[in-house]
C-alpha positions as CSV (number, residue, x, y, z in Angstrom):
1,X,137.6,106.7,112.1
2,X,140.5,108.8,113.7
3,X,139.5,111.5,116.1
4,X,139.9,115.3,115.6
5,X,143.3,116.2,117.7
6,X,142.1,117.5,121.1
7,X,140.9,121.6,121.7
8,X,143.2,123.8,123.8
9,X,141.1,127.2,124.9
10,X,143.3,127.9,127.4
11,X,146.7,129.0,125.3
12,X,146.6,132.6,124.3
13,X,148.6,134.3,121.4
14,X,149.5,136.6,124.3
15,X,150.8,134.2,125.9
16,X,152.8,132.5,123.3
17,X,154.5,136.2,122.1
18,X,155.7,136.1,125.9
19,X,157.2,132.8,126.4
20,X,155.9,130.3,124.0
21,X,158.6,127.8,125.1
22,X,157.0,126.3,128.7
23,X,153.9,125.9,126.2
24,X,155.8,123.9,123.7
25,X,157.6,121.9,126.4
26,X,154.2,121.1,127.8
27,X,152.7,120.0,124.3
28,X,155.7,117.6,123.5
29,X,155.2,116.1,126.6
30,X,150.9,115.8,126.8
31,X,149.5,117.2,123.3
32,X,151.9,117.3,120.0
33,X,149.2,117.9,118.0
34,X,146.7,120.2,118.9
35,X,144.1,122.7,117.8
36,X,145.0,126.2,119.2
37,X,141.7,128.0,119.5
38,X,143.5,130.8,119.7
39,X,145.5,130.9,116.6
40,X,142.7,128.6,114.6
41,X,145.3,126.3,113.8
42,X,146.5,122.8,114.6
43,X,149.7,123.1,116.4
44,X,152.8,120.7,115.9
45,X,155.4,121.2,118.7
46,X,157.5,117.5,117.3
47,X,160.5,117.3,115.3
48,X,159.9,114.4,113.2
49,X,156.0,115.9,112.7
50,X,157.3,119.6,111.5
51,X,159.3,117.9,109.3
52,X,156.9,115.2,107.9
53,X,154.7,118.1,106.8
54,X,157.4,120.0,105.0
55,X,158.5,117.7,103.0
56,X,155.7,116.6,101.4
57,X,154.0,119.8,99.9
58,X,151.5,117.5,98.3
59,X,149.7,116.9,101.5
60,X,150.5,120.3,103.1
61,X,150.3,123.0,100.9
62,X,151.8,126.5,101.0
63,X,148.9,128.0,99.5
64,X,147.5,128.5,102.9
65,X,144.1,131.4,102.0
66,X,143.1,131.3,105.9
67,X,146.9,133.5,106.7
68,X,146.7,137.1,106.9
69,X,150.1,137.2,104.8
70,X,148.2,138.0,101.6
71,X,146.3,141.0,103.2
72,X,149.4,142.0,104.6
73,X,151.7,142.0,101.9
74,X,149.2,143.1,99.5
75,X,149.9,140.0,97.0
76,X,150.2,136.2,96.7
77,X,153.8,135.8,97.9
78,X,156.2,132.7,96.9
79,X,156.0,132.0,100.2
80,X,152.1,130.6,100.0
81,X,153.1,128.7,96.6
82,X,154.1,125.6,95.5
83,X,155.6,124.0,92.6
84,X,156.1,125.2,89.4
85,X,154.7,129.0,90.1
86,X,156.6,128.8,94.0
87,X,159.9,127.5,91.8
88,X,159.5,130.3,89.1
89,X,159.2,133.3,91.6
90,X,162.1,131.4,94.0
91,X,164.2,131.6,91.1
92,X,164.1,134.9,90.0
93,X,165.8,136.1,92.4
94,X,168.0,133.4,92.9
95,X,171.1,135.5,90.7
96,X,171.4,137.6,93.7
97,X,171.8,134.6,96.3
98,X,174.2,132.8,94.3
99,X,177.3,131.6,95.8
100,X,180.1,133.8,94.1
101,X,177.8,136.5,94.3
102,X,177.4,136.7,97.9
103,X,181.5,136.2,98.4
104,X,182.4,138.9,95.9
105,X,179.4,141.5,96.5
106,X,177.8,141.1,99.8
107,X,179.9,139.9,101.8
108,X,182.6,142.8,101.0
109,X,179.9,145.3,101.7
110,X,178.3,143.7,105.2
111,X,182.0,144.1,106.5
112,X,182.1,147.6,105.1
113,X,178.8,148.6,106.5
114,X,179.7,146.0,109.6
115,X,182.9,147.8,110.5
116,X,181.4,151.5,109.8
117,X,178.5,150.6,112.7
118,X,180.3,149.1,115.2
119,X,182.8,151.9,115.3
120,X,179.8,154.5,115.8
121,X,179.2,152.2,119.5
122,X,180.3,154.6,122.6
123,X,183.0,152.4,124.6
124,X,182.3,152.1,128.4
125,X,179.0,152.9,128.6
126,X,175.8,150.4,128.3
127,X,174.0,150.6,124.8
128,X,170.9,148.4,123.4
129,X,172.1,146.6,121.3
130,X,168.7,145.9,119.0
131,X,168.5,150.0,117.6
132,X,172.3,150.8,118.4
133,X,173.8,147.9,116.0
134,X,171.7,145.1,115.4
135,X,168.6,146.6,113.2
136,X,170.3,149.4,111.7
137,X,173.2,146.7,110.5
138,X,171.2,144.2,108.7
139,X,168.4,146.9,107.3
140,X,171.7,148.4,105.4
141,X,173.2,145.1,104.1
142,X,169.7,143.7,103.0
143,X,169.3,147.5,101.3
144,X,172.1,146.9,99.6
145,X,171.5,143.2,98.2
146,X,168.2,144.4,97.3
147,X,169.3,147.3,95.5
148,X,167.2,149.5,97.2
149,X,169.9,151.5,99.0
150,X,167.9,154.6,98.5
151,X,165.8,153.3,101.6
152,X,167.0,154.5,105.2
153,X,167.6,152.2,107.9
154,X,164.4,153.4,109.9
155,X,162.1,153.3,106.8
156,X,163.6,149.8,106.3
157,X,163.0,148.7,110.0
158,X,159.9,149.9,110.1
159,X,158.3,148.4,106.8
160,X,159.8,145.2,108.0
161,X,158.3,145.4,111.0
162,X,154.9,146.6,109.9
163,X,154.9,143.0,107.5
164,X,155.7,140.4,110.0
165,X,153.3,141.7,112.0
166,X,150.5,142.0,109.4
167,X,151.5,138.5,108.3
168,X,151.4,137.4,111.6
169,X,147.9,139.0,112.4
170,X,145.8,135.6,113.4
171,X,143.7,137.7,115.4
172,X,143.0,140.1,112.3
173,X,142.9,142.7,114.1
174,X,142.7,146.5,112.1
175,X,145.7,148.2,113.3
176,X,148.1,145.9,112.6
177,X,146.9,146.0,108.7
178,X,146.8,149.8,108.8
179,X,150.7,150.2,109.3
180,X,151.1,147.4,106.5
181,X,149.4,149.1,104.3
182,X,151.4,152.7,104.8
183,X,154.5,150.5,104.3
184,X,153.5,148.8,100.8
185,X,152.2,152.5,99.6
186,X,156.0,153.8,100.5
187,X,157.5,150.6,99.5
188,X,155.9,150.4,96.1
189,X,156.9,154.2,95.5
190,X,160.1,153.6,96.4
191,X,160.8,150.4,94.0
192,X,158.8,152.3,91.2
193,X,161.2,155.7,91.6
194,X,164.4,152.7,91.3
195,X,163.1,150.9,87.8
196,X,164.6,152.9,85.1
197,X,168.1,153.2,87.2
198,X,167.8,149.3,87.2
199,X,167.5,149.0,83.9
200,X,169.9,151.8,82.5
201,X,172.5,150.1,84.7
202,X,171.9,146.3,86.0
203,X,173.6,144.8,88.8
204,X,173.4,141.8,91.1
205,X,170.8,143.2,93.2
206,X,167.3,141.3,93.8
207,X,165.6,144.3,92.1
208,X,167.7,144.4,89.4
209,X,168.3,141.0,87.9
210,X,164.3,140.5,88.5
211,X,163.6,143.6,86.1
212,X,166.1,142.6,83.8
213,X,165.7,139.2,83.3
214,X,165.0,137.6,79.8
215,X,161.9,136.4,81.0
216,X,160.5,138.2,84.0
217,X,158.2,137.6,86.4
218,X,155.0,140.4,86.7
219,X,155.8,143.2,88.6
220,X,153.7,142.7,91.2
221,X,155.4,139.9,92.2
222,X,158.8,141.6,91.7
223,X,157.4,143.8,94.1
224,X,156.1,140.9,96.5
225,X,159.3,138.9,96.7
226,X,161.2,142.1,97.6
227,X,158.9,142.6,100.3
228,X,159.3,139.4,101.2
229,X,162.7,139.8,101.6
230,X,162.2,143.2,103.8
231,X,159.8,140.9,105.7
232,X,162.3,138.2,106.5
233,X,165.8,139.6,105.7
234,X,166.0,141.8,108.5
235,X,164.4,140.2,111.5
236,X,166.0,136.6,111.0
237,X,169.8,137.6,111.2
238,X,169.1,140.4,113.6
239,X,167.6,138.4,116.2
240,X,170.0,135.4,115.7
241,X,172.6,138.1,116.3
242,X,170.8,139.6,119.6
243,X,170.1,135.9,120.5
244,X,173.6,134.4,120.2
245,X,174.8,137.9,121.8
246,X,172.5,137.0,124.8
247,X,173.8,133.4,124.6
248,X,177.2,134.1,124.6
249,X,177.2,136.5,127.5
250,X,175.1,134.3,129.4
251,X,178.0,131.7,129.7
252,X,180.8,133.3,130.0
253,X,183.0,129.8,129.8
254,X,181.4,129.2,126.2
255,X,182.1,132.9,124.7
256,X,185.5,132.6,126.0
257,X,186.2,129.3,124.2
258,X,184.0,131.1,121.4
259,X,186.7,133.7,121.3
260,X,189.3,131.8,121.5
261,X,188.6,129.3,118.9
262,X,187.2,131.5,116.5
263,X,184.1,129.4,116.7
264,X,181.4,131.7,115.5
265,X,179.7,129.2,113.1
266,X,178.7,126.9,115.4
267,X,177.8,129.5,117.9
268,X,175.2,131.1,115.2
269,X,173.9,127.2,114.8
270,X,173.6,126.9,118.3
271,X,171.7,130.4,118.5
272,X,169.2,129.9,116.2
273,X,168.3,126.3,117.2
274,X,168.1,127.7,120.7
275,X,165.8,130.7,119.9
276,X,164.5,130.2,116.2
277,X,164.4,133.5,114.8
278,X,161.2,132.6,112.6
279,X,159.1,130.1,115.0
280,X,156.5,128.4,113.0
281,X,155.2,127.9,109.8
282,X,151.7,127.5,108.4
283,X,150.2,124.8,105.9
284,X,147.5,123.3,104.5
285,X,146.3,120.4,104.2
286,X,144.8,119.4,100.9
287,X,143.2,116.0,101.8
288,X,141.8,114.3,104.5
289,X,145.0,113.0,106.5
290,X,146.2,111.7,110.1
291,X,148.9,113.0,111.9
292,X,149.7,110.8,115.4
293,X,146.8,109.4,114.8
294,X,144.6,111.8,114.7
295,X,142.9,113.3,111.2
296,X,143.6,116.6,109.7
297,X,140.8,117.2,107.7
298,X,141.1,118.5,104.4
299,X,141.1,122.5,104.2
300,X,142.7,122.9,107.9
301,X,145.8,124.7,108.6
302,X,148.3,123.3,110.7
303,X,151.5,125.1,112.2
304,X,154.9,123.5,112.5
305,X,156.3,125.0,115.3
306,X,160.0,124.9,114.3
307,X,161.0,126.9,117.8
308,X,159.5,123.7,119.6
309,X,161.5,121.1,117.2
310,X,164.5,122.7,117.7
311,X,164.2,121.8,121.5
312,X,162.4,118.6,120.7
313,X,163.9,115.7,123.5
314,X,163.5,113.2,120.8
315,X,166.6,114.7,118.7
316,X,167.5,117.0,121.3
317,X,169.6,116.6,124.3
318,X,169.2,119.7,127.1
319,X,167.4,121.4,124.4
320,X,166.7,124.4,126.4
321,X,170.1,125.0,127.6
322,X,172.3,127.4,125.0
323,X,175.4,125.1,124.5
324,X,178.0,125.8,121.2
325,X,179.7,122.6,121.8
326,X,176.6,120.0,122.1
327,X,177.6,117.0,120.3
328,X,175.4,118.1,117.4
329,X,173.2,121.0,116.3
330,X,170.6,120.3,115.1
331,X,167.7,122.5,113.6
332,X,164.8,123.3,111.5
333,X,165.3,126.9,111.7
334,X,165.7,127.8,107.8
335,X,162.9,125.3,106.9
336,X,163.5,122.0,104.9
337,X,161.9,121.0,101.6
338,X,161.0,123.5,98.6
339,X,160.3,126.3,101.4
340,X,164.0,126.5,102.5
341,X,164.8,129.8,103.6
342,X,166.7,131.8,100.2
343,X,168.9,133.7,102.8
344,X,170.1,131.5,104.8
345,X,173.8,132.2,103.4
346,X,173.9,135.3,103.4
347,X,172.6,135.5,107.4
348,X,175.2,132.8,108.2
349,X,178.0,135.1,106.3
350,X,176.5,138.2,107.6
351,X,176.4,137.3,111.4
352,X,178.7,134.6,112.2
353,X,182.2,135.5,109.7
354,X,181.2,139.3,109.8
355,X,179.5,141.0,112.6
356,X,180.2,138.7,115.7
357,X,184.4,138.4,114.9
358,X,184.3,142.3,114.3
359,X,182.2,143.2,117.3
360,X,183.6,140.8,119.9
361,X,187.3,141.9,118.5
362,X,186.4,145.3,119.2
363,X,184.7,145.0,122.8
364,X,186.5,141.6,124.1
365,X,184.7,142.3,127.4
366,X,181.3,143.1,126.6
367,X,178.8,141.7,129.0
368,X,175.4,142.0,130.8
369,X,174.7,144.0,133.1
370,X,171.6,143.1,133.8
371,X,170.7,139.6,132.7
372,X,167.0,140.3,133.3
373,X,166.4,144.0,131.5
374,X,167.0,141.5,128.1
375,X,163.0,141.4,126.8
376,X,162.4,138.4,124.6
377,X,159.1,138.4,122.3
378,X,157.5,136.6,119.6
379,X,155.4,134.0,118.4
380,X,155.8,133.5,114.7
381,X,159.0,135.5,114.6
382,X,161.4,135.2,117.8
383,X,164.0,137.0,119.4
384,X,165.7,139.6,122.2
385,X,163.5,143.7,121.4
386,X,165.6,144.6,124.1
387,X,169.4,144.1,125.2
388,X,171.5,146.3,127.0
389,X,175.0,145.7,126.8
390,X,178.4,147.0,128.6
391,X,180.7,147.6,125.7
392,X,184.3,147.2,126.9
């Protein structure tokens, strides 16, 4: 009979919100799958591994009870479903995603909101870039596709803040559920106080076209997949901005070409395969299997480490290195199989044919001025908290 994959004691969740990536390069090399004591999971740092296990929900469920993503989010989100109940909830909001929709209605309104922002930056002097454009920019948009507008940036931030880290709570620690909790109590208020407006006068917002649909999904989970989208909608095309900001400044022979080329869509593929904004994944496993030859016993949780994959020397050459023009980009960063990330076109409109045109068109010479002052953290979710910019 196959062996349990070996116990690492030594890797810290502290260490891995620092600078998981030395850690990953290390378990490629000596240990791609492991058991984290840590995080109580089974780590998978491999590209063809991560992938294995999401696409085949049969063997690796989403219904994962041991995550504190239920707690956090007070519900049962899509995102820990599968099949028919994961494709029902996935679809109700999928009138707001669709493509026409996001050309004729977002997209119009993120360069709006895009151009309004930017021009609020002081020329000439050095900024953070995270609570001077970055947060504030994508909390409006996602506000708006919501239909939630009523929401300021700061409460929007904050709530969003407040559920990635209660989802991402391994420790379960009381303090991190405490802020979640104040955020669902303002966060249900708020989408309670929007209903009859909804109703009297539907739209193509998430909210709306949920409560209005011929057959609608309960509440609660209205409710859920909206926080859902708070959870993920802000943090994943922020830090792919900060991070392909940092990456483009970083090589100044790339963002030149970059500008010159107009070639922001393969500079926001190259960012978030070089930094996944949302790192790794939890799953179950729902019967006894083996993975590298080792078993994964029935009832364990193991993580696909999508931030490793992406850098994975199997399928990646110079993974490490932040290169736009690598032969090819490639990445798990928006998931694969039923789980694949809902907003993935509207982040790819949002940063790379919005925001990065208009801001590098308005400060050609932005740079940084201090390489190292750019703070990097995150385990489950990834990206730049801090970085200061020249704006010229």
């Amino acid at each position: 009979m196959a062996d349990l994959a070996p116990l690492d004691e030594a890797i810290t969740l502290h260490a891995l919100d620092r600078d998981p990536f030395p850690i990953y390069r290390r378990l490629r090399a000596e240990a791609p799958v492991v058991r984290v004591k840590a995080a109580g999971r089974t780590l998978l740092t491999k590209a063809v591994d991560t992938k294995y296990v999401k696409d085949n929900p049969e063997l690796f469920s989403s219904d994962d009870p041991n995550t504190p993503m239920k707690r956090a989010f007070w519900a049962h989100t899509l995102m820990r479903k599968d099949g028919a109940e994961h494709l029902r909830e996935r679809m109700a909001m999928a009138p707001a995603f669709a493509p026409k929709v996001i050309r004729d209605d977002w997209v119009p309104q993120y360069q709006k909101i895009a151009e309004d922002y930017v021009a609020r930056l002081p020329r000439g002097e050095v900024v953070d870039l995270f609570p001077a454009l970055s947060g504030p920019y994508c909390a409006r948009g996602l506000a708006v596709l919501l239909g939630i507008e009523d929401a300021s940036d700061e409460q929007m931030q904050r709530w969003s803040q407040a559920l990635i880290d209660g989802a991402g709570n391994f420790g379960w620690r009381d303090e991190p559920f405490a802020r979640a909790d104040r955020a669902n109590e303002e966060m249900h208020a708020l989408f309670d106080s929007l209903q009859d407006r909804h109703r009297a006068e539907p739209n193509n917002s998430a909210l709306s076209v949920m409560l209005n649909a011929d057959d609608p999904i309960d509440e609660k989970q209205i409710y859920a997949n909206i926080k859902i989208a708070i959870g993920g909608g802000i943090n994943e095309p922020r830090d792919a901005l900060n991070t392909i900001v940092v990456g483009l400044l970083s090589n100044p022979d790339q963002f030149a070409q970059v500008k010159r080329n107009g070639d922001w869509d393969k500079a926001f593929e190259e960012g978030v395969r070089w930094v996944a904004p949302i790192s790794a994944s939890s799953r179950l496993a729902t019967q006894d299997t083996e993975i590298r030859g080792y078993i994964i016993p029935k009832g364990d949780t193991v993580m696909t480490i999508q931030a490793s994959a992406n850098r994975d020397e199997d399928v990646v050459e110079d993974g490490e290195i932040f290169n736009v023009y690598r032969d090819k980009i490639l990445h798990q960063s928006f998931g694969n199989g039923p789980h694949f990330c809902q907003g993935t076109h509207v982040a790819r409109r949002a940063v790379a044919q919005v925001m990065l045109p208009l801001l590098f068109d308005h400060f050609p010479n932005m740079s940084l001025p201090d390489p190292d002052a750019v703070i990097w953290r995150g385990f489950g979710f990834r990206g730049p908290i801090q970085i200061p910019v020249l704006l010229n």
